[in-house]
N, C-alpha and C positions, 0 to 999 in steps of 0.2 A: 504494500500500500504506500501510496505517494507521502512524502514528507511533507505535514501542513506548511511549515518552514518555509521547505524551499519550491513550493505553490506560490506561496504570497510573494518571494524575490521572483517568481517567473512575470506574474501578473504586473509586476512595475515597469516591464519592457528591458529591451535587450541591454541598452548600457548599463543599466542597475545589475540586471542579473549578470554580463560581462565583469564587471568593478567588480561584486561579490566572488566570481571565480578567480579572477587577481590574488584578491586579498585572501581568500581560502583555499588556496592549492589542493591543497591536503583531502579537503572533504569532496568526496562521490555522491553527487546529486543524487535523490531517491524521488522518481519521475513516475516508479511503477506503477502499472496498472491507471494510470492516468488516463481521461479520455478528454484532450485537450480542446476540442468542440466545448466543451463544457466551460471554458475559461472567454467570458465576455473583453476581455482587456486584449486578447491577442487573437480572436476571431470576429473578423465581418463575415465575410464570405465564406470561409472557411477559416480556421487558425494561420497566424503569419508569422514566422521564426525566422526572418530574413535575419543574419548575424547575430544569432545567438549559438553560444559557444555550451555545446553540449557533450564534450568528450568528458569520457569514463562516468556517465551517468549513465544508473539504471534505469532502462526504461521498458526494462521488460513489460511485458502484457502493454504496454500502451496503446492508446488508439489514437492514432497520429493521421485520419483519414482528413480527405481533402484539403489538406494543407499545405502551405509553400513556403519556401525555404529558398533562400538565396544566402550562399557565402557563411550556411553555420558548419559547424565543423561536431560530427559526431564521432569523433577519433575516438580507437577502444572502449566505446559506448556498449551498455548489455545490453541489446535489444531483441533479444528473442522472445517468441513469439507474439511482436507487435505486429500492429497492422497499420502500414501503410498507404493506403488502396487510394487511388484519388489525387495522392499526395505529387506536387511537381517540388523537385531539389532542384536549383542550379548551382553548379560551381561547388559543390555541398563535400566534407572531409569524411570519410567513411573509412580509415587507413585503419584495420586492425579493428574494428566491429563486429559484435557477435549479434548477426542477423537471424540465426540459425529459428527453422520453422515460423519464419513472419510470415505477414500476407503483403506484396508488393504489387499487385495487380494492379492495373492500368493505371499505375505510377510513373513519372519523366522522370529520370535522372540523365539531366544535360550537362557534362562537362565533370561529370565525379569520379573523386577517386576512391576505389576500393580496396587498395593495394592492402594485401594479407588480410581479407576481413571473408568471414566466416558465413558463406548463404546457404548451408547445407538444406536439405528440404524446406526451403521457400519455394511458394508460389508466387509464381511472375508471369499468368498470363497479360499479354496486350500490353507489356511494362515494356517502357523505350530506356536506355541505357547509352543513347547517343553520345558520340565523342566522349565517353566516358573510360579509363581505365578499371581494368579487374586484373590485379599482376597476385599470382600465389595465391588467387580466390581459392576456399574451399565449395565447390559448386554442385557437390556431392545429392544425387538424390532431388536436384532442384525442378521444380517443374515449369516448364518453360514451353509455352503457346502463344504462338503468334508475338512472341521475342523481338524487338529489335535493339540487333548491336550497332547502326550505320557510326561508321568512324571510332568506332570502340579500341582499346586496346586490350584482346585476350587473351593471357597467360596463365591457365587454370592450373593449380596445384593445390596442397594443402594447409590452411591459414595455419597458423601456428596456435595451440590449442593454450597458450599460457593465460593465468590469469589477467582478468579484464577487470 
């Protein structure tokens, strides 16, 4: 379950929530099982994380659907079995992410990097992955329908399983 905490620093918008990660290095965001729809401060149309800096938060179970994202960076983020569905990243940091059993389904990621991060049984049908890299993905088991990798960089192996 989500840290009331670090809800309330999400809800102040990205520089608040950025300056808090600054100043607390140390501390892993606890995002879980969050259904970020739910947060009226960072959803019009859907929830908006443009440069919010979400590496090594958990956000497993989350519900990250219809959402967009420009320039955050979810580097060694826990995000298994969230769901993404809806969702367009651009430019977005996924280096060493454990995506393992998400739902990515008719999700953009334009321009990402996922270098060592972990999609083992996601689904991703209708998910665009454009000019994005995937170097040392684990892609194990992933289910993939109507895929697009245009300008992708794919070098599928196995993420490195250390802790996240």
């Amino acid at each position: 379950m989500a840290n009331p905490k670090h809800v309330k620093i999400l809800r102040r918008g990205a520089e608040a929530w950025n300056r808090w990660r600054e100043k607390s290095p140390d501390v892993k965001p606890d995002l879980s099982q969050l259904d970020f729809e739910s947060i009226p401060e960072i959803c019009r149309l859907g929830p908006d994380l443009s440069g919010y800096n979400l590496s090594r938060a958990d956000l497993r179970m989350s519900s990250i659907r219809n959402a967009a994202f420009s320039d955050a960076s979810f580097e060694k983020a826990y995000m298994a079995s969230a769901d993404l569905c809806f969702g367009y990243f651009g430019e977005c940091n996924f280096r060493g992410a454990l995506l393992r059993l998400s739902r990515l389904g008719s999700a953009e990621f334009n321009g990402c990097d996922f270098t060592g991060a972990d999609l083992a049984y996601c689904t991703a049908e209708e998910t665009k992955f454009t000019g994005s890299i995937l170097s040392r993905v684990n892609m194990q088991q992933m289910h993939l329908v109507a895929t697009d990798f245009s300008d992708a960089v794919l070098q599928i192996g196995r993420a490195s399983c250390r802790e996240r």
